[in-house]
Backbone as JSON Lines, residues from 0, in Angstrom:
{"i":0,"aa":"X","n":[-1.84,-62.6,-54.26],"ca":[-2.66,-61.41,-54.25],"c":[-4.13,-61.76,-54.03]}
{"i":1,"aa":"X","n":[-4.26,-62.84,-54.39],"ca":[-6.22,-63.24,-54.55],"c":[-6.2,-63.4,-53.23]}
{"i":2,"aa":"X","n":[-5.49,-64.52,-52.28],"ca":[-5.69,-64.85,-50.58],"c":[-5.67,-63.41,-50.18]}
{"i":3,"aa":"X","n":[-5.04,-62.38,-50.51],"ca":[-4.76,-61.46,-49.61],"c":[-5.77,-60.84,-49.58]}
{"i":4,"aa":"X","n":[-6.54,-60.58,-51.14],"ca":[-8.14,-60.1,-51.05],"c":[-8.94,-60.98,-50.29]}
{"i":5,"aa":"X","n":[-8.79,-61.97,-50.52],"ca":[-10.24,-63.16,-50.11],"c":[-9.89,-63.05,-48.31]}
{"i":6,"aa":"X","n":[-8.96,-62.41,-47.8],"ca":[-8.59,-62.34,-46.37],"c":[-8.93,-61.09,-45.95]}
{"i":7,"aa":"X","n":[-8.41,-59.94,-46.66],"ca":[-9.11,-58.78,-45.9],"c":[-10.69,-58.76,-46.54]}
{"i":8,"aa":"X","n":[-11.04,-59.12,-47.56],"ca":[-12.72,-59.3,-47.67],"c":[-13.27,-60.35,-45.97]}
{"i":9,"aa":"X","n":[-13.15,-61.2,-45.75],"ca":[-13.21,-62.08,-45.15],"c":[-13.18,-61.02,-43.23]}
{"i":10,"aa":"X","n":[-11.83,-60.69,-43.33],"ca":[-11.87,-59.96,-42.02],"c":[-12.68,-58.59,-41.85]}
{"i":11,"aa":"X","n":[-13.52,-58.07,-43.15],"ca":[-14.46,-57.08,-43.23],"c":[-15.88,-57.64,-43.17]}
{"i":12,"aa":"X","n":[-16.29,-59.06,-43.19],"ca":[-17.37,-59.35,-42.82],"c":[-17.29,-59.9,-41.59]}
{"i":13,"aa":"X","n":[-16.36,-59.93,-40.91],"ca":[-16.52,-60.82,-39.41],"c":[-17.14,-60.22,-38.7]}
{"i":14,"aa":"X","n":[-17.77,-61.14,-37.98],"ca":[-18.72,-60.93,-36.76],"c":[-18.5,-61.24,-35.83]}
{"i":15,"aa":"X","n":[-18.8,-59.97,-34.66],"ca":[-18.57,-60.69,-33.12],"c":[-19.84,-60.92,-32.48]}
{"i":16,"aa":"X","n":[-19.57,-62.42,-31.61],"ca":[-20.11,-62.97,-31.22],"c":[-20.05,-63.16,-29.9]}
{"i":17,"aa":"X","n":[-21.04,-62.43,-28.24],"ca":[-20.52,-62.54,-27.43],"c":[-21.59,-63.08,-26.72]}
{"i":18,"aa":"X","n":[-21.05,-64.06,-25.23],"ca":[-22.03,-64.19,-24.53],"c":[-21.99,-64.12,-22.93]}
{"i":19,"aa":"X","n":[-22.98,-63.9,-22.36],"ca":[-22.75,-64.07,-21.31],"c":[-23.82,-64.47,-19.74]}
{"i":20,"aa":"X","n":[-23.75,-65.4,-19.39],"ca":[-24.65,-65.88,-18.3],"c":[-25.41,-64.92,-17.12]}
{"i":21,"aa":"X","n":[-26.84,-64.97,-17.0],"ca":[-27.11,-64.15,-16.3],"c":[-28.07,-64.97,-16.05]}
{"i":22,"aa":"X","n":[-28.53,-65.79,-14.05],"ca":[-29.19,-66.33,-13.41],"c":[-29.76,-67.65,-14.48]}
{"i":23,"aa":"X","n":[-28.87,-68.02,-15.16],"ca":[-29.07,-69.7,-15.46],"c":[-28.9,-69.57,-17.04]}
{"i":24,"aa":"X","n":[-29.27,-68.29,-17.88],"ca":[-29.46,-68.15,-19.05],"c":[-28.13,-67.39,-19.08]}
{"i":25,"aa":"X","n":[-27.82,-67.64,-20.83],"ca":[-26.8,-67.14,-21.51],"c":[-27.34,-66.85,-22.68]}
{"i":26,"aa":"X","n":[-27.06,-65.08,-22.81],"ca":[-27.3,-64.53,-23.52],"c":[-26.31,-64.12,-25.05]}
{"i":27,"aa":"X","n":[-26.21,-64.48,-26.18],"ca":[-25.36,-64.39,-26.58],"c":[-25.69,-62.92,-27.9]}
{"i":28,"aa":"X","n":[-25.0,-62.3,-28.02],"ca":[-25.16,-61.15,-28.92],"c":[-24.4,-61.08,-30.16]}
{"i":29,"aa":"X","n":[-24.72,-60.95,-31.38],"ca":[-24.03,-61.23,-32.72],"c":[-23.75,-59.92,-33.31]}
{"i":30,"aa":"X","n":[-22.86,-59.83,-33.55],"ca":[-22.73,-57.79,-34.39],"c":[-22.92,-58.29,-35.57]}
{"i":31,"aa":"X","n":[-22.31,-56.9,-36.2],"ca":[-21.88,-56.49,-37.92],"c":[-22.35,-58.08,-38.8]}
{"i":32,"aa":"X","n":[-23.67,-58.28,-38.98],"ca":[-24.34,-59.37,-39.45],"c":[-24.47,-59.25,-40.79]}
{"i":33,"aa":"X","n":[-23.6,-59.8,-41.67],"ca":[-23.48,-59.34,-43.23],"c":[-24.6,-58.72,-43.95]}
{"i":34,"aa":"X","n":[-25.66,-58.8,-43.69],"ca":[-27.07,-58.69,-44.24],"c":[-28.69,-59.44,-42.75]}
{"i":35,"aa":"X","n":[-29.54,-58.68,-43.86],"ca":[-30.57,-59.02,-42.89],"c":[-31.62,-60.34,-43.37]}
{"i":36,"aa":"X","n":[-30.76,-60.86,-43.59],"ca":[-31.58,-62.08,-44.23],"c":[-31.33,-63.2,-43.42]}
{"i":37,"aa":"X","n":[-33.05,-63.52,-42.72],"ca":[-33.1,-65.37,-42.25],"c":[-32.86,-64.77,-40.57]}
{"i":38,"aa":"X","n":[-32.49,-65.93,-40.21],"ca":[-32.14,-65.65,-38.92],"c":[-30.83,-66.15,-38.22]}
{"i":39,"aa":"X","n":[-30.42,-65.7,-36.75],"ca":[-29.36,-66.32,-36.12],"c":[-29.56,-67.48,-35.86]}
{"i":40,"aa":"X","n":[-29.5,-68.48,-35.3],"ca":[-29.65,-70.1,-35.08],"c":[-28.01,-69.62,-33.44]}
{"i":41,"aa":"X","n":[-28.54,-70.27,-32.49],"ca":[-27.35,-70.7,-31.36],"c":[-27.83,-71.9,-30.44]}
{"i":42,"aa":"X","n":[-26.72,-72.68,-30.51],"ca":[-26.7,-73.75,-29.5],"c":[-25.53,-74.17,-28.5]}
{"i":43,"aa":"X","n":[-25.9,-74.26,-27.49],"ca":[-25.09,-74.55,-26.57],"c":[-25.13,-76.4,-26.1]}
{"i":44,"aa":"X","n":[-23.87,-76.45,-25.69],"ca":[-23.86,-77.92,-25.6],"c":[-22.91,-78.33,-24.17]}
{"i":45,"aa":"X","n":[-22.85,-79.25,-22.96],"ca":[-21.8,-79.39,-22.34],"c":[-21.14,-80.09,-23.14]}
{"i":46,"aa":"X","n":[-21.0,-81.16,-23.73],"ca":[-20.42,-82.22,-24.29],"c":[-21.07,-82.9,-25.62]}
{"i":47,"aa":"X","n":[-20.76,-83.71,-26.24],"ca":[-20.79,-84.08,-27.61],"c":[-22.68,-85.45,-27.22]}
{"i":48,"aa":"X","n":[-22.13,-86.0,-25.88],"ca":[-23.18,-87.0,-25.18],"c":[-24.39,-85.97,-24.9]}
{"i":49,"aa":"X","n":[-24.44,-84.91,-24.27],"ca":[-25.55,-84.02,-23.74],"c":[-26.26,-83.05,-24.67]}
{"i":50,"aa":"X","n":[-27.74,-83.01,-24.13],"ca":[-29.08,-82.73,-25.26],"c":[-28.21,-81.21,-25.02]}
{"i":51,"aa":"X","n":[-28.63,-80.7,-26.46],"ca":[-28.48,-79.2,-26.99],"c":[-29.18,-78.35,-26.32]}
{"i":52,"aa":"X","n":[-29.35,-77.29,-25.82],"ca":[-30.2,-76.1,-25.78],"c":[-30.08,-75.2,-27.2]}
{"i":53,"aa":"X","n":[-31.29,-74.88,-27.66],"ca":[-31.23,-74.3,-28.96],"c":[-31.96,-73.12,-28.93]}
{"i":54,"aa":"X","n":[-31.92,-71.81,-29.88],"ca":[-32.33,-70.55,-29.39],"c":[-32.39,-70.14,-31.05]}
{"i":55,"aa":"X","n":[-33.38,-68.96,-31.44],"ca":[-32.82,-68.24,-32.83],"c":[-33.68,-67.17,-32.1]}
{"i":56,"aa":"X","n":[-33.17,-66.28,-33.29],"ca":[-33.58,-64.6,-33.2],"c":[-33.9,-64.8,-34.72]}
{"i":57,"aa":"X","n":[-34.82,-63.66,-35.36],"ca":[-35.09,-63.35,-36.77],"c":[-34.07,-62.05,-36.81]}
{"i":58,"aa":"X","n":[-33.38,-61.87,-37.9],"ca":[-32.36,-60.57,-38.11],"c":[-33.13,-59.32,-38.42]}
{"i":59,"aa":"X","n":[-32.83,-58.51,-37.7],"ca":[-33.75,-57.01,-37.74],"c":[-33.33,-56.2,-38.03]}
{"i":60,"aa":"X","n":[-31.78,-56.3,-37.65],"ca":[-30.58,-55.39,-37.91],"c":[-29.48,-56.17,-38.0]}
{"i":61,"aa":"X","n":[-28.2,-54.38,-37.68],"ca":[-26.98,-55.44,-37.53],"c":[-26.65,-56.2,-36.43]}
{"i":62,"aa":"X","n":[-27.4,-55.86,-35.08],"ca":[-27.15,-56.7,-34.08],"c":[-28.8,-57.44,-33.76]}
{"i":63,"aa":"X","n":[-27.84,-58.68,-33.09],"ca":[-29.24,-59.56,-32.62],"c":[-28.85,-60.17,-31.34]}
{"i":64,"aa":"X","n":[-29.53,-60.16,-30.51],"ca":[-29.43,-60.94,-29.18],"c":[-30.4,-62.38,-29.51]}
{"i":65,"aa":"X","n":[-29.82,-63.08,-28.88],"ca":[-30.33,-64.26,-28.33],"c":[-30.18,-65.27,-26.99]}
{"i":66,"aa":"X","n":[-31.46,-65.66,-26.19],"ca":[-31.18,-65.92,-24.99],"c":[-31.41,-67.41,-24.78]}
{"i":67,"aa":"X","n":[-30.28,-67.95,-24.47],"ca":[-30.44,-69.52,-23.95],"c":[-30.87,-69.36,-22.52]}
{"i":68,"aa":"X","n":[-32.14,-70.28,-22.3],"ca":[-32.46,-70.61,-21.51],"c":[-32.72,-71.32,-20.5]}
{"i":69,"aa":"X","n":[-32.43,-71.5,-19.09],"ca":[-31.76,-72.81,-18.22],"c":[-30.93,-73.37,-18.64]}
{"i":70,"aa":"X","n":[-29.96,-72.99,-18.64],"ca":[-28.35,-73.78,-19.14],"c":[-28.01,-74.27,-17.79]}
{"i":71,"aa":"X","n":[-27.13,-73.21,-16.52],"ca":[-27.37,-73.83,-15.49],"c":[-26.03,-74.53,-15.01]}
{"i":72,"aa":"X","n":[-24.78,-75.0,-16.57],"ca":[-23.5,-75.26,-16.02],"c":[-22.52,-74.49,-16.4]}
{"i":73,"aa":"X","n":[-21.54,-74.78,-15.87],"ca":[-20.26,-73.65,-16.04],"c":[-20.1,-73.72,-17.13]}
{"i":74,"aa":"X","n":[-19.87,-74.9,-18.25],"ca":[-18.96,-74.75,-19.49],"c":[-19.41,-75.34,-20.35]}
{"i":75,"aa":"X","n":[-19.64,-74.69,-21.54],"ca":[-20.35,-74.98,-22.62],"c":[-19.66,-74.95,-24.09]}
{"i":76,"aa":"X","n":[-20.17,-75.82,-25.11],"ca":[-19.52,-75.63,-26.56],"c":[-20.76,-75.08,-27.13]}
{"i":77,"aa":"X","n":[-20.26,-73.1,-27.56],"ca":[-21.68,-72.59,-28.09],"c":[-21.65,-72.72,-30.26]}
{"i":78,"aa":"X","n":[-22.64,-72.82,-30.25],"ca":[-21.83,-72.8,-31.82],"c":[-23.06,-71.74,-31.94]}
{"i":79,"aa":"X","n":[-22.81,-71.23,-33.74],"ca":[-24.23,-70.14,-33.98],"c":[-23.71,-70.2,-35.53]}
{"i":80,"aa":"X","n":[-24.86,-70.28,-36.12],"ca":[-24.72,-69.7,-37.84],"c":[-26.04,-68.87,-37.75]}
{"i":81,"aa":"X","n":[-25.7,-68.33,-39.17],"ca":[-26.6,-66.93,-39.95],"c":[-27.56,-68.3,-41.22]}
{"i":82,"aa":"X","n":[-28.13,-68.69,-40.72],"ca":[-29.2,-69.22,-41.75],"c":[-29.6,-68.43,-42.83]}
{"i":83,"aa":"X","n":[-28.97,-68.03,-43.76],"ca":[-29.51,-66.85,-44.3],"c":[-31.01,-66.95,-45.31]}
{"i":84,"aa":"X","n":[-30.93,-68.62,-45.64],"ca":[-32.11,-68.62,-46.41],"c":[-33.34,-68.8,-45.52]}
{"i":85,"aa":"X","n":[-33.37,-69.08,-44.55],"ca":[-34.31,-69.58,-43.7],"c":[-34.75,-71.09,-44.1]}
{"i":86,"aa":"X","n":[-33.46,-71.77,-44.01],"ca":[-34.31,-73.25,-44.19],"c":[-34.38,-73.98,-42.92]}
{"i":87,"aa":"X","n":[-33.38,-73.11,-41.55],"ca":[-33.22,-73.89,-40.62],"c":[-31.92,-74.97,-40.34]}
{"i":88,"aa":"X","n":[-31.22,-75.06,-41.31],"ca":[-30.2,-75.72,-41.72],"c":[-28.71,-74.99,-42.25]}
{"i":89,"aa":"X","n":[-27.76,-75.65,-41.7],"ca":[-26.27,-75.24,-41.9],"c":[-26.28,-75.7,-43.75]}
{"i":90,"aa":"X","n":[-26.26,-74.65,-45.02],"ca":[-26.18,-75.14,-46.05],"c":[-24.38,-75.43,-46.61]}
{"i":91,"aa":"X","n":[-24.75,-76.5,-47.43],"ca":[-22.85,-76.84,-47.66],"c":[-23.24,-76.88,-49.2]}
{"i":92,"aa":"X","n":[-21.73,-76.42,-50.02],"ca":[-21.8,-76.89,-51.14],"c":[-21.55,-78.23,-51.72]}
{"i":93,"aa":"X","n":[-21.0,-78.46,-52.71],"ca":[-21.13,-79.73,-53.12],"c":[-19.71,-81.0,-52.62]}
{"i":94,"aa":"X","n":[-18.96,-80.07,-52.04],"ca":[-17.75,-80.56,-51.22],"c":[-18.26,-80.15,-49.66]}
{"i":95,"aa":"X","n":[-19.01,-79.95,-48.8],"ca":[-19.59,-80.29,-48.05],"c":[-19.13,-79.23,-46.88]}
{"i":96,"aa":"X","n":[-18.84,-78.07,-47.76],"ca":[-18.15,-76.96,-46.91],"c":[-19.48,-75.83,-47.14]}
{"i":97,"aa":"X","n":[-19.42,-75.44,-45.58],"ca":[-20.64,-74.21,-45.04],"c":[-20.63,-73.13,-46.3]}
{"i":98,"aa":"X","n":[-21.33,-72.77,-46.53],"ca":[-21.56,-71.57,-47.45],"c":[-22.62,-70.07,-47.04]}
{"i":99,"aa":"X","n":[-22.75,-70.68,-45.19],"ca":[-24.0,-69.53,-44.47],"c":[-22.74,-69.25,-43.24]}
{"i":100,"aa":"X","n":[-22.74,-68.57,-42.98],"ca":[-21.73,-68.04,-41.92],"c":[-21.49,-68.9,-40.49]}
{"i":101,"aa":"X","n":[-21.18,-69.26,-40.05],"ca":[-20.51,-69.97,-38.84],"c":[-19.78,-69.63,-37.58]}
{"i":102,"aa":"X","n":[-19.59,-70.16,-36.63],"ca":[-19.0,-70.27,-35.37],"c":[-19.29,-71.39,-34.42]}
{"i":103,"aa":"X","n":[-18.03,-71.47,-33.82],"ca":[-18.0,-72.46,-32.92],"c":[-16.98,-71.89,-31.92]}
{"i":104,"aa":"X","n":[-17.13,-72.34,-30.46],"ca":[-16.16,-72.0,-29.06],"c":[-17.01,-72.19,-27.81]}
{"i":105,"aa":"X","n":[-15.71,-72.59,-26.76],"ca":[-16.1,-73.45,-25.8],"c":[-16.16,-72.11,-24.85]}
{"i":106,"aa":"X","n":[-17.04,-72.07,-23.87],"ca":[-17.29,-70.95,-23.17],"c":[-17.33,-71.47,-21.53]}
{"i":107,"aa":"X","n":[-17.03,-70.59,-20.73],"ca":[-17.21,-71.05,-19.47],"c":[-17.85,-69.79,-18.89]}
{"i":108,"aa":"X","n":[-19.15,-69.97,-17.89],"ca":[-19.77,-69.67,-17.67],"c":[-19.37,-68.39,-16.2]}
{"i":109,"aa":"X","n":[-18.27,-69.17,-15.59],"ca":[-17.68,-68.04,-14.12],"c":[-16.63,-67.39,-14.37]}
{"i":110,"aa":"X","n":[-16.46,-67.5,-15.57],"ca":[-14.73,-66.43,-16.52],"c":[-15.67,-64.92,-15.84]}
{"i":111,"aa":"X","n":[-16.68,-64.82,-15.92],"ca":[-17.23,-62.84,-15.7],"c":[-16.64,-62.43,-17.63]}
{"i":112,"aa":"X","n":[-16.42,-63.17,-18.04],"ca":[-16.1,-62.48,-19.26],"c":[-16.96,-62.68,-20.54]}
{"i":113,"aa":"X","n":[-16.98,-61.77,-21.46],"ca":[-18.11,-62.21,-22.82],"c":[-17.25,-63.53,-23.72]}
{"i":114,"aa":"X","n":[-17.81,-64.9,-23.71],"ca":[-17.23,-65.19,-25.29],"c":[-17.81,-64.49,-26.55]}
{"i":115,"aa":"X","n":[-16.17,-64.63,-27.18],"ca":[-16.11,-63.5,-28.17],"c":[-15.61,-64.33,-29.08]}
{"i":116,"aa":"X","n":[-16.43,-64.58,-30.61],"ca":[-16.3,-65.37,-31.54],"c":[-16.32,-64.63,-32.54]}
{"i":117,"aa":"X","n":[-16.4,-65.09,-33.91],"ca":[-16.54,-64.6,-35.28],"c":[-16.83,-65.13,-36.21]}
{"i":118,"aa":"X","n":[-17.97,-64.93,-36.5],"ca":[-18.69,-65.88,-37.96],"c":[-17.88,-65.98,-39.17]}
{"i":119,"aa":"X","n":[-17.81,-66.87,-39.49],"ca":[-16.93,-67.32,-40.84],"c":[-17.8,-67.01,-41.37]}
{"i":120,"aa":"X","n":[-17.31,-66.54,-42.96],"ca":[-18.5,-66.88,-43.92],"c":[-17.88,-67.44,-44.84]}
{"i":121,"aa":"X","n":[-17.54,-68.27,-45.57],"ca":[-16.35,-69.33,-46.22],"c":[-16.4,-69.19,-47.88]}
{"i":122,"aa":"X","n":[-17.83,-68.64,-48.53],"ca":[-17.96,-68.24,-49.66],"c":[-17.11,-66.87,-49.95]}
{"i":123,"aa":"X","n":[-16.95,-65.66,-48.86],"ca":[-16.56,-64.73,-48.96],"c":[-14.55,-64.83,-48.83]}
{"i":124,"aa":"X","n":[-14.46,-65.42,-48.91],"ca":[-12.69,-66.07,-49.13],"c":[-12.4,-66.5,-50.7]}
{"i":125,"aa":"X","n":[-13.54,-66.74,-51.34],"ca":[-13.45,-67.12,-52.26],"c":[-13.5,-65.76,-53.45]}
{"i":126,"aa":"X","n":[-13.73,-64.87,-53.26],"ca":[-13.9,-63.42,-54.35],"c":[-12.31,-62.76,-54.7]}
């Protein structure tokens, strides 16, 4: 009974996360953002070897855009968390698990389609 709460709690804070390339930049858009605290944080990556492109928005609402700029290749690993304290940093508890909302997915840039993700928030599984 507790997973089944800590799961539909969990699928009532998810967030979609979409993006999509327009003349070199990829724009990625975050919904239903648990709260307005801190900001989005997104990075795009080709590979684990290649420098990051990094981007944030401050949260204003429930949606936030954010635009990567000169990206430039087809396929990317975008990740994004909700910094909520504003330290700038992915916070973990004392077992070294996220406790600020999360995402990660590999995106390709000539799909014509939005990637569409969903922020974990890993404390909220736990109620």
């Amino acid at each position: 009974m507790r997973r089944l709460l800590g799961f539909c709690l969990l699928a009532s804070f998810a967030t979609c996360v979409s993006a999509l390339e327009v003349d070199g930049n990829i724009t990625v858009e975050v919904k239903k953002i648990r709260n307005k605290r801190g900001n989005i944080l997104v990075m795009a990556q080709i590979n684990e070897n290649s420098e990051p492109i990094y981007s944030f928005a401050k949260i204003t609402g429930h949606t936030v855009e954010v635009t990567l700029k000169g990206t430039g290749a087809q396929e990317y690993v975008i990740s994004v968390f909700h910094d909520e304290n504003g330290n700038w940093k992915l916070d973990t508890d004392e077992r070294g698990i996220p406790i600020e909302g999360f995402a990660r997915k590999n995106y390709q840039t000539d799909s014509h389609e939005p990637c569409c993700l969903k922020l974990y928030y890993p404390k909220d599984e736990e109620l």
